[in-house]
C-alpha positions as CSV (number, residue, x, y, z in Angstrom):
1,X,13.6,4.2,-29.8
2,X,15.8,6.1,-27.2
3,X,12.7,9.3,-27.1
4,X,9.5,9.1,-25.8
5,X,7.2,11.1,-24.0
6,X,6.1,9.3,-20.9
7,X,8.5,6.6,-19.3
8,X,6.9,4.4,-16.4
9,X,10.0,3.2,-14.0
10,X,8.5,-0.6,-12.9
11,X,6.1,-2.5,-14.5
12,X,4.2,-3.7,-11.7
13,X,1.0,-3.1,-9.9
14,X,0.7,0.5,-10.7
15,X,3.4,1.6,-13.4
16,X,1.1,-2.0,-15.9
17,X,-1.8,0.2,-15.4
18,X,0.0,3.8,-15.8
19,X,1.4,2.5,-18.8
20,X,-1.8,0.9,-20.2
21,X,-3.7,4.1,-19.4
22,X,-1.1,6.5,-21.0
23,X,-1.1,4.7,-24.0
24,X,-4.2,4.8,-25.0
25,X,-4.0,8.1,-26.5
26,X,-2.6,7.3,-29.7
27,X,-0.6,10.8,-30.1
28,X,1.8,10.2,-27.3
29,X,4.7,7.3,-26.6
30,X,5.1,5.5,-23.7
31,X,8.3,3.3,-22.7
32,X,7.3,0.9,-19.6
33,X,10.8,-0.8,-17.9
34,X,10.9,-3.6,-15.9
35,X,13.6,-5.1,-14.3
36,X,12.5,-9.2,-14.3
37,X,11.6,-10.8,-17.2
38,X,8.1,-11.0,-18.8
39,X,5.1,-13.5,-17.1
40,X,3.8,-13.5,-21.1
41,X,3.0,-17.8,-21.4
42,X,4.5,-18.2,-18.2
43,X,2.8,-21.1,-15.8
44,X,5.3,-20.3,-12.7
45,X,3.6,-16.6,-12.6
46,X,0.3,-17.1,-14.3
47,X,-1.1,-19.8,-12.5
48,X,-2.2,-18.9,-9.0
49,X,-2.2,-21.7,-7.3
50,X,1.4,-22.0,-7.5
51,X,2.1,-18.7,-5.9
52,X,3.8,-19.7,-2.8
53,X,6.7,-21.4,-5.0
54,X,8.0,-18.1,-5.9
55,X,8.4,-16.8,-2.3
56,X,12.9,-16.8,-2.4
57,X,12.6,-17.7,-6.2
58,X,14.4,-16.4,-9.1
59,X,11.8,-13.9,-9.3
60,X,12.2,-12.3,-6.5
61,X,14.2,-9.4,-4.9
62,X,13.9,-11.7,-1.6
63,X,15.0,-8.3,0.5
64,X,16.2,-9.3,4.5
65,X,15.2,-7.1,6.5
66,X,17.7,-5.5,8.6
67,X,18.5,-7.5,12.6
68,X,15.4,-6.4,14.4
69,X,15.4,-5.3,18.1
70,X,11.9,-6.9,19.1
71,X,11.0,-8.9,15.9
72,X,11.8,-11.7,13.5
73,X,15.8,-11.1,11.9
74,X,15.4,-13.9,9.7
75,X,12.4,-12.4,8.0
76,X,12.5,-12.0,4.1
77,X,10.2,-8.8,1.7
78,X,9.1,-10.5,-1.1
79,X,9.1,-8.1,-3.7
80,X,8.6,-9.1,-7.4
81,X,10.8,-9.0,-10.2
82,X,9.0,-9.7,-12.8
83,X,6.0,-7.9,-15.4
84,X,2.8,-7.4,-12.9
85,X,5.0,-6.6,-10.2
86,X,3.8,-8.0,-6.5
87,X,0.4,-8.7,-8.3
88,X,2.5,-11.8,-10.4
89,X,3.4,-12.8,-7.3
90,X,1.1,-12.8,-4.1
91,X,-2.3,-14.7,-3.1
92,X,-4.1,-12.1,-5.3
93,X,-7.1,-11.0,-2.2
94,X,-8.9,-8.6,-3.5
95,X,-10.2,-5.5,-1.3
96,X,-11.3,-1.8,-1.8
97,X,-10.0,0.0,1.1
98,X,-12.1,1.1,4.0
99,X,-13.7,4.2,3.2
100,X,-12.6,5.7,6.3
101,X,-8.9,5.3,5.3
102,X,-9.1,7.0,2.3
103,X,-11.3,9.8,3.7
104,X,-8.5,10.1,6.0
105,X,-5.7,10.2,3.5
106,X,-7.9,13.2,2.5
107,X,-8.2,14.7,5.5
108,X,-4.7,14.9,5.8
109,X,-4.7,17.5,2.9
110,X,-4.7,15.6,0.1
111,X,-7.9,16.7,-1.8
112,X,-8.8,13.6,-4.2
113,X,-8.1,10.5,-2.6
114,X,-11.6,10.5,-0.5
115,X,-13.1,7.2,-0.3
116,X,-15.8,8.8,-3.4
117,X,-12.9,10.2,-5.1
118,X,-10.9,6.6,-5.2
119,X,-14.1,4.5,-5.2
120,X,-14.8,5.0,-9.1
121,X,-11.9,4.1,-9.4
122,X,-11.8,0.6,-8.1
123,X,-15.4,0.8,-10.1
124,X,-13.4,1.5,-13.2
125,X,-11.0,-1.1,-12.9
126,X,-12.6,-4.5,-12.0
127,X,-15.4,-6.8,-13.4
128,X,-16.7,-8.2,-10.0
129,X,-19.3,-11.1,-9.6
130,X,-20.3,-9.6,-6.1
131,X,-24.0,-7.8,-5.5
132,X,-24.1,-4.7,-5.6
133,X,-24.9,-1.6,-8.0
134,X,-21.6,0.0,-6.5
135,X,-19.4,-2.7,-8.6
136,X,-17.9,-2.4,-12.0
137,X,-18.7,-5.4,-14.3
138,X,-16.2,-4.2,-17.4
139,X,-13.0,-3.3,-16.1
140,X,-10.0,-5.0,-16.9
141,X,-9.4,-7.0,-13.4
142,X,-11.6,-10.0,-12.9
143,X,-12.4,-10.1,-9.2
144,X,-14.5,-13.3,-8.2
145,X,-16.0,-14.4,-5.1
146,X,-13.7,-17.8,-3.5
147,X,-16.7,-20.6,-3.9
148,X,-16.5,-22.7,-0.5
149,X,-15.3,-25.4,-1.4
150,X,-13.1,-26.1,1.7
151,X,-14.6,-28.3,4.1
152,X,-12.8,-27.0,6.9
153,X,-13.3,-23.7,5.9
154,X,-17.0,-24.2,6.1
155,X,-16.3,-25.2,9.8
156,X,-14.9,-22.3,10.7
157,X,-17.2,-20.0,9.5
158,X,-19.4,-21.7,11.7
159,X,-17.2,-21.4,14.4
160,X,-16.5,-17.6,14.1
161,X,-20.4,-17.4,14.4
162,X,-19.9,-19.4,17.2
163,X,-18.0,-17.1,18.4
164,X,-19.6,-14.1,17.9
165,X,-18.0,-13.4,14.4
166,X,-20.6,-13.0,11.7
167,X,-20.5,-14.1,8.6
168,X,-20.2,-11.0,6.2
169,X,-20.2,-9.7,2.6
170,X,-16.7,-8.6,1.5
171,X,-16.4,-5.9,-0.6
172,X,-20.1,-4.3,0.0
173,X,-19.0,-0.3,0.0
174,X,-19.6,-0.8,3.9
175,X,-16.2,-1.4,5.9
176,X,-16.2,-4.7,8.2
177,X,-14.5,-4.0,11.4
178,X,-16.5,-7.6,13.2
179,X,-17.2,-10.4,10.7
180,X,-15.6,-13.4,8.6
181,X,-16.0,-14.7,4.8
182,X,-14.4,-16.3,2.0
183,X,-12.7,-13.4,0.0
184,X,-12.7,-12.0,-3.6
185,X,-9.6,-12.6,-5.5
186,X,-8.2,-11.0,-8.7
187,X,-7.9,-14.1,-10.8
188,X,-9.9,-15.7,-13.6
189,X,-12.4,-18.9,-13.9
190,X,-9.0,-20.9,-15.4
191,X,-7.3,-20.2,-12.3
192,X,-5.0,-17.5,-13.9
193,X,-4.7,-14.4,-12.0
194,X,-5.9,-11.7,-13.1
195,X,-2.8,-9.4,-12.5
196,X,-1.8,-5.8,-13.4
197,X,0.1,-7.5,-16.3
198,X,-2.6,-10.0,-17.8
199,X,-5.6,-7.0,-17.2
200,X,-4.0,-4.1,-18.4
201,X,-1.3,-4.9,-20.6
202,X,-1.1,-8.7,-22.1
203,X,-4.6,-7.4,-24.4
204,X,-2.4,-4.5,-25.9
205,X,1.3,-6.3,-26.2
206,X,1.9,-5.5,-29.7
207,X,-1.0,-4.3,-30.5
208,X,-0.1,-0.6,-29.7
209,X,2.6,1.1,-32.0
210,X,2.9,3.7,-29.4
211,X,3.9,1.7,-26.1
212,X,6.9,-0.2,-26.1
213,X,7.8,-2.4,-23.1
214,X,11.4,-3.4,-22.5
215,X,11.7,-6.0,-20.2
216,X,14.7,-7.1,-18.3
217,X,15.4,-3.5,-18.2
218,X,17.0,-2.2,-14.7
219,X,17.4,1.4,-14.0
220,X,20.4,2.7,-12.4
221,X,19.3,6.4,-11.9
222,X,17.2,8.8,-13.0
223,X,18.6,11.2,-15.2
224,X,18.1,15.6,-14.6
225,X,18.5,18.5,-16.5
226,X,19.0,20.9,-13.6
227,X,15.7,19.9,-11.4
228,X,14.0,18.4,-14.6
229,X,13.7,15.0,-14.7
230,X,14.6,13.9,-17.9
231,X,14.9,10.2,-18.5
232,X,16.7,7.0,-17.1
233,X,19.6,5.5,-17.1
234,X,19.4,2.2,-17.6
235,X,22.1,-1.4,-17.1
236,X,22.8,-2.5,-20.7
237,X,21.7,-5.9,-21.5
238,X,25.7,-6.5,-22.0
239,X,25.8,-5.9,-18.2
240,X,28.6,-3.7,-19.0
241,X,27.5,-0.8,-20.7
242,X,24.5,1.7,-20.2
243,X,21.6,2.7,-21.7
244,X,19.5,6.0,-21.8
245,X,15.9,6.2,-22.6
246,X,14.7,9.9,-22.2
247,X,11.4,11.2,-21.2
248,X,9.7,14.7,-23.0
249,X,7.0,14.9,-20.8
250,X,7.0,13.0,-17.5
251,X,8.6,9.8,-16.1
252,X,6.5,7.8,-13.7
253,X,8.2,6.0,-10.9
254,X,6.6,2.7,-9.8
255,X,9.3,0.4,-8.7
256,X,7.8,-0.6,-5.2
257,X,8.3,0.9,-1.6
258,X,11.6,-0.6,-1.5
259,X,12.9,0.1,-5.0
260,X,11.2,3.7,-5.3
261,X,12.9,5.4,-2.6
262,X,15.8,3.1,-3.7
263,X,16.2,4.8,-7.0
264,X,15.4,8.1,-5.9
265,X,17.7,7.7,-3.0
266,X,20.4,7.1,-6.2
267,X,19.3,10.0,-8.1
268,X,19.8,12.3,-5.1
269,X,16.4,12.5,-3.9
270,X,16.4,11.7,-0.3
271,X,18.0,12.8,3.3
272,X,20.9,14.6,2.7
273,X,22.7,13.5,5.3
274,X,22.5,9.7,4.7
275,X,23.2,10.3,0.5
276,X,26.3,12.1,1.8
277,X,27.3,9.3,4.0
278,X,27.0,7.3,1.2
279,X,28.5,9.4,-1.5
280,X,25.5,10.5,-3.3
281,X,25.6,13.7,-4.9
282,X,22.2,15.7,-3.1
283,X,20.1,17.0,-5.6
284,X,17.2,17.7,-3.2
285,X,17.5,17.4,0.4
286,X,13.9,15.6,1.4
287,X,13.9,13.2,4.6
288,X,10.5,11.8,3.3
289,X,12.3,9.1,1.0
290,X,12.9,5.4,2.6
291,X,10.9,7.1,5.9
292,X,7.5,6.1,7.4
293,X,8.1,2.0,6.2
294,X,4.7,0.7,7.3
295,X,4.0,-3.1,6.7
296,X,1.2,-5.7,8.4
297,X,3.3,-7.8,10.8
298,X,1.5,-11.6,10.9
299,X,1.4,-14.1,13.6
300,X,1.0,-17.8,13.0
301,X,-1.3,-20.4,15.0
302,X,-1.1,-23.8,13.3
303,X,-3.1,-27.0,14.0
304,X,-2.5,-30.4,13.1
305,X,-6.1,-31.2,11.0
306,X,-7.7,-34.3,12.3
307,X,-9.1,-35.3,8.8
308,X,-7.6,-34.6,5.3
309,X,-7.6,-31.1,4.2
310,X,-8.4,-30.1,0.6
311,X,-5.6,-31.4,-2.1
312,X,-7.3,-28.2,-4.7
313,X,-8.0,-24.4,-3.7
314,X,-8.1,-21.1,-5.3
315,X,-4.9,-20.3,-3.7
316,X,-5.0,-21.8,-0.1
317,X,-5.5,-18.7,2.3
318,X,-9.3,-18.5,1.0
319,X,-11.0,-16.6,4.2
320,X,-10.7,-13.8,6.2
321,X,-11.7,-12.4,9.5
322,X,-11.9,-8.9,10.8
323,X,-12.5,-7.7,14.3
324,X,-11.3,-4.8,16.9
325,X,-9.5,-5.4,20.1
326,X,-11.1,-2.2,21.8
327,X,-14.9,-0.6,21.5
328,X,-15.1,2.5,19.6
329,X,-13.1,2.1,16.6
330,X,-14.2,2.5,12.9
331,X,-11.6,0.3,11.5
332,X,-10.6,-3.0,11.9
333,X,-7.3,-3.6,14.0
334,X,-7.2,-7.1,13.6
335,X,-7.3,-9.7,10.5
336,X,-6.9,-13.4,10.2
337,X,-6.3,-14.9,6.8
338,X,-7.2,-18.3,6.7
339,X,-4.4,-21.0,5.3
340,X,-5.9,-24.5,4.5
341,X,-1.8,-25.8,4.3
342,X,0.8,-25.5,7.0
343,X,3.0,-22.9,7.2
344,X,5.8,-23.5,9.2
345,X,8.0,-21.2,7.5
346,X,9.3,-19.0,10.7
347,X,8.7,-21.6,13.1
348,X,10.4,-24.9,12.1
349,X,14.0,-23.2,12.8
350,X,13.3,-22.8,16.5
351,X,11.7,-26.4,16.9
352,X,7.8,-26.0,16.8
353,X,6.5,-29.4,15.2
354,X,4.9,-29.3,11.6
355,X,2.7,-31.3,10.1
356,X,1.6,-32.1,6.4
357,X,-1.8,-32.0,7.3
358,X,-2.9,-29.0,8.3
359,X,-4.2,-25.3,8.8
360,X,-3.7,-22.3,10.3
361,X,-5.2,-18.9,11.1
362,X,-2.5,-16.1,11.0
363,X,-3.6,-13.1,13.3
364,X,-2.2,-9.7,11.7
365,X,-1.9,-5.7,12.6
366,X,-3.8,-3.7,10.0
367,X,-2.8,0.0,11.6
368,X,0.8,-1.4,12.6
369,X,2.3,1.7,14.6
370,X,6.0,0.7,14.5
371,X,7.2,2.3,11.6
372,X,10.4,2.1,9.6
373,X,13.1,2.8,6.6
374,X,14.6,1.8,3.6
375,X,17.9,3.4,3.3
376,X,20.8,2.8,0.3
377,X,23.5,-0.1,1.5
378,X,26.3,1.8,-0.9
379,X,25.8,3.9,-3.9
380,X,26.0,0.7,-6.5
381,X,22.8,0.6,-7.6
382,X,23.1,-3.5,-7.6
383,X,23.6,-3.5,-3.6
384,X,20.2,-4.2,-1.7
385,X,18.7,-1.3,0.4
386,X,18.8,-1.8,3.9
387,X,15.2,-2.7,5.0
388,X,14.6,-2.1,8.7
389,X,11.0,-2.1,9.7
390,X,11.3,-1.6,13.4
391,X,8.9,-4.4,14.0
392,X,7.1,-4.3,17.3
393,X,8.6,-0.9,18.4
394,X,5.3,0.0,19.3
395,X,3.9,-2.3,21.9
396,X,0.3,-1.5,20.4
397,X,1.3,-4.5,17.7
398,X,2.1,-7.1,19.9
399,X,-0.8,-6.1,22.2
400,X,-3.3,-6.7,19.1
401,X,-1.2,-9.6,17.8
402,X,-1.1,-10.9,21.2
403,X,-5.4,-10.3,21.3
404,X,-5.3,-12.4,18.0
405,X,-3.6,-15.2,19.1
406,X,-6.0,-15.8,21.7
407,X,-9.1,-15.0,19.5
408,X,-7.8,-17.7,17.1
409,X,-7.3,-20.5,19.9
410,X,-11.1,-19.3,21.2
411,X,-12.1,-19.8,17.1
412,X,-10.6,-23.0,16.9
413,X,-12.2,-24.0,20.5
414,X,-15.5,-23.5,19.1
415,X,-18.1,-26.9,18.7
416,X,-17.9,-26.5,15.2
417,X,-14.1,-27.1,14.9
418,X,-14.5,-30.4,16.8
419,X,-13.8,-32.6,14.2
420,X,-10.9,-30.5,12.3
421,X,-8.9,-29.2,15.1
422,X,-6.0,-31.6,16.5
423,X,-3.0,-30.4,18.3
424,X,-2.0,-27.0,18.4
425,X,1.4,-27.0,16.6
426,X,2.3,-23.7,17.1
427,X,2.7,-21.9,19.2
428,X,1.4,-24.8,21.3
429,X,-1.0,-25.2,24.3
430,X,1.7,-24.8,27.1
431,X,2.2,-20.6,25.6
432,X,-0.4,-19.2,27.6
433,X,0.9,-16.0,29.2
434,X,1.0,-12.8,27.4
435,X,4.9,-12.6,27.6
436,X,4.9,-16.4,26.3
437,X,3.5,-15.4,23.6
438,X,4.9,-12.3,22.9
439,X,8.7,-14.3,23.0
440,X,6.9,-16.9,20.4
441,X,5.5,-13.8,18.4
442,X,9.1,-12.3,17.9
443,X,10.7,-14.8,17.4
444,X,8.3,-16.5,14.5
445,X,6.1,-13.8,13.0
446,X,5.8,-12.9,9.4
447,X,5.0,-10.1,7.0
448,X,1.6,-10.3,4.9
449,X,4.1,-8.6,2.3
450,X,2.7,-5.3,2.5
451,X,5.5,-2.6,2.7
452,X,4.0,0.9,1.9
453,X,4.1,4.6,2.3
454,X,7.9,5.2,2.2
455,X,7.6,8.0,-0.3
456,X,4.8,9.5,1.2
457,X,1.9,11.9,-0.1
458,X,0.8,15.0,1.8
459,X,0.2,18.8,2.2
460,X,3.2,21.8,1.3
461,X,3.5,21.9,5.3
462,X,4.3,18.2,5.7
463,X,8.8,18.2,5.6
464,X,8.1,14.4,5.3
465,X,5.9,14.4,2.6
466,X,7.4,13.6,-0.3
467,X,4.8,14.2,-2.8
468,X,2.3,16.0,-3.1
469,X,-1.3,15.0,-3.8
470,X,-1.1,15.2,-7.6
471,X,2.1,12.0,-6.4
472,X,4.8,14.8,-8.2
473,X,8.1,14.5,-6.3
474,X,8.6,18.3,-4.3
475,X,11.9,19.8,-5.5
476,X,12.1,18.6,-9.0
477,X,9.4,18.6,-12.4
478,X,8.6,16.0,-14.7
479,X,8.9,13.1,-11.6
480,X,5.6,11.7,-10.3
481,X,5.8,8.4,-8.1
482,X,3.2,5.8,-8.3
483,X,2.4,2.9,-6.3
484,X,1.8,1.8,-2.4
485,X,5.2,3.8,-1.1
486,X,2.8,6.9,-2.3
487,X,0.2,6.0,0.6
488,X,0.3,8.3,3.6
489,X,-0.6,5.4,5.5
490,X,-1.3,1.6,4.8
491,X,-4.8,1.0,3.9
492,X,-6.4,-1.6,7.0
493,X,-6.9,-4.3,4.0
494,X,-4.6,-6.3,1.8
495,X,-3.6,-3.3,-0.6
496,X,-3.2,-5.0,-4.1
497,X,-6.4,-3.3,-5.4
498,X,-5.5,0.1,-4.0
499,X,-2.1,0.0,-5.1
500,X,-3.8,-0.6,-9.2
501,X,-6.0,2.3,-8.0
502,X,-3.5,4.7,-7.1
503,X,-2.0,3.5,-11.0
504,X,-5.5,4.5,-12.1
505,X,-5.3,8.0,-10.5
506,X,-1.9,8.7,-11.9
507,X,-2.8,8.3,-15.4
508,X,-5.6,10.5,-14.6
509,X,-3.5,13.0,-13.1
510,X,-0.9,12.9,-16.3
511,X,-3.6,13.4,-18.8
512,X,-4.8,16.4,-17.0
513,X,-1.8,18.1,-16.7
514,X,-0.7,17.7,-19.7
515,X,-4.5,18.3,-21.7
């Protein structure tokens, strides 16, 4: 089939779920395309411990980011190419948002997205083991509490309490702005995660006449009648010739917040100046598209361990830790993820020691104010956008990074680290004043892998926004966008979860509008 009425752009973390969701009305057809090949019997993908082997792998867009000003050039985006999208391909932590983000995202005139709008949601979609009467226990994402079985783990908990850091339930409905705990992840008993892919769609792979998903399947541009989105136009497998798949109803972007504003960008959705400068043909001048890039920047503080860390885990960054670096806030403006293995992945270049043996806490902004873009490179769709997140142009990032560094030393100072803690690797004991450790910061931080909000929701009076709050693209019909570049801002919490919500929504939003 060519026809069909609904076709989902990306078969990721939202468009698996759009596309599940749309197909379970057996009257319509829905066409899901996804650029990487499938993670159907696939270990490399499937099995979660493995996931840090397909950071710069063949299954990933591996996207530099552009030479930054007052941040790390070398840096690399993951983003996935493969079914499941980033869930096949990150540490799959497992978070509802903070109910005061989302009641902000609603404040800012989007009526729906409130924290008890979006809650159900995350209700509908998981079977968690947590307490709680607030959870769901039969939705297709198993979410499961980390057991601690991590030694030195253990020892920090007890040293964050030591410190003044609580130990606290993840996940409760109540938002954590001071405490520390092992976290929920999306994956299964077996150790397989339980991704987009493997929830929503590996149960209905063939089993639904009316959903057909094409993998290996890249888009060049979507197609328009006039200001009607009609369909896309798609490489040929011969890598010569093209393909066209047309839409009746709707097509659903949800390529990424790279690849979205990418392919709109293509299709001649985005600032008119730049497409011109490209030689893009403007269909709809909107300087929303590849704006507002918002990411978590992470810092890294490594010690050598002074006895052997666990061979077996989860997935190796098993705890987390939330606090705020000034009174009054609501939110957390600080997180720590926990690694039980070294990561010297941005700090061997520049000569910081390593070690084989050891751990690390890795302080990161969850309200990062430096904000950037994704623009087009040249008009071939094959070209890689130009990723520039601006990293550390607001010095309210390095202040809280620079906050967390500290924090971890004081963590790993505490009585109850005694007999894990050995030398500081990184950035090392002699980087004690705050412009040390901003250099070392700049030099050697990292991305949690969170890019967002680049093709941004909000009200009619917002020239940025994008979309509006039913995620339809302004100046065109029949285009909705769906995954984290739809956020008006990035959620304070690892935004995996959110970004299946937001999937969730959409499909709720289709069938309405089309009822």
């Amino acid at each position: 089939m060519s026809e069909f009425d609904y076709v989902v752009v990306g078969g990721g973390t939202a468009g698996s779920v759009v596309a599940a969701r749309l197909s379970e009305d057996p009257d319509v057809t829905v066409c899901l395309l996804e650029a990487g090949p499938s993670d159907v019997d696939d270990p490399a993908i499937l099995e979660l411990t493995k996931w840090m082997g397909l950071l710069e792998s063949g299954y990933d867009w591996d996207y530099l980011v552009e030479p930054q000003e007052s941040g790390n050039s070398y840096l690399r985006h993951a983003r996935a190419r493969v079914l499941g999208g980033c869930s096949s391909h990150n540490s799959c932590i497992a978070f509802w948002a903070p109910a005061e983000d989302l009641d902000e995202w609603a404040s800012l005139g989007l009526p729906g997205w409130s924290a008890a709008d979006v809650f159900p949601l995350y209700q509908r979609l998981e079977t968690n083991d947590g307490p709680g009467e607030h959870h769901g226990r039969s939705g297709p994402v198993t979410i499961r509490s980390v057991p601690p079985r991590d030694p030195a783990g253990v020892a920090l908990l007890a040293a964050c309490a030591q410190e003044g850091i609580p130990t606290t339930e993840f996940n409760s409905g109540q938002t954590v702005t001071h405490g520390a705990n092992w976290f929920q992840i999306n994956a299964r008993e077996d150790g397989t995660r339980s991704s987009a892919s493997v929830s929503y769609l590996h149960p209905i792979l063939g089993r639904r006449p009316n959903l057909e998903v094409r993998t290996d399947a890249r888009a060049k541009r979507l197609l328009f009648s006039g200001r009607r989105c009609v369909g896309v136009e798609l490489q040929a497998p011969d890598l010569i010739h093209s393909d066209k798949i047309t839409a009746g109803r709707e097509v659903i972007l949800s390529s990424g917040a790279i690849d979205s504003p990418k392919l709109l960008m293509l299709s001649g959705i985005g600032p008119a100046e730049h497409l011109r400068e490209v030689g893009v043909d403007v269909l709809v001048d909107s300087p929303g598209v590849g704006a507002n890039l918002q990411d978590h920047p992470e810092g890294l503080v490594q010690w050598d361990a002074l006895q052997p860390m666990v061979t077996e885990s989860t997935q190796w960054w098993e705890i987390g830790i939330f606090t705020t670096t000034e009174d009054g806030l609501d939110r957390p403006d600080l997180m720590f993820h926990y690694g039980s293995v070294p990561f010297d992945l941005n700090t061997l270049r520049y000569g910081y020691p390593t070690t084989e043996n050891g751990f690390c806490l890795t302080p990161n902004v969850t309200r990062s104010r430096s904000t950037g873009t994704v623009r087009l490179r040249t008009r071939d769709f094959r070209d890689k956008p130009r990723v520039d997140p601006r990293y550390f142009s607001d010095e309210h990032d390095m202040r809280v990074m620079t906050h967390g560094v500290r924090l971890a030393r004081s963590i790993a100072a505490q009585p109850a680290m005694d007999e894990w803690a050995g030398t500081e690797l990184s950035p090392g004991r002699d980087v004690t004043t705050d412009d040390e450790i901003a250099d070392y910061l700049r030099k050697t931080h990292n991305t949690v892998y969170h890019p967002a909000c680049t093709v941004k929701m909000g009200p009619d009076s917002d020239r940025a926004a994008v979309l509006d709050e039913r995620l339809r693209v302004r100046g065109v019909d029949g285009l909705r966008v769906a995954d984290a570049s739809a956020m008006p801002f990035l959620v304070a919490v690892n935004p995996c979860i959110t970004t299946m919500a937001i999937g969730e929504k959409c499909a709720d939003l289709v069938k309405e509008d089309h009822s």
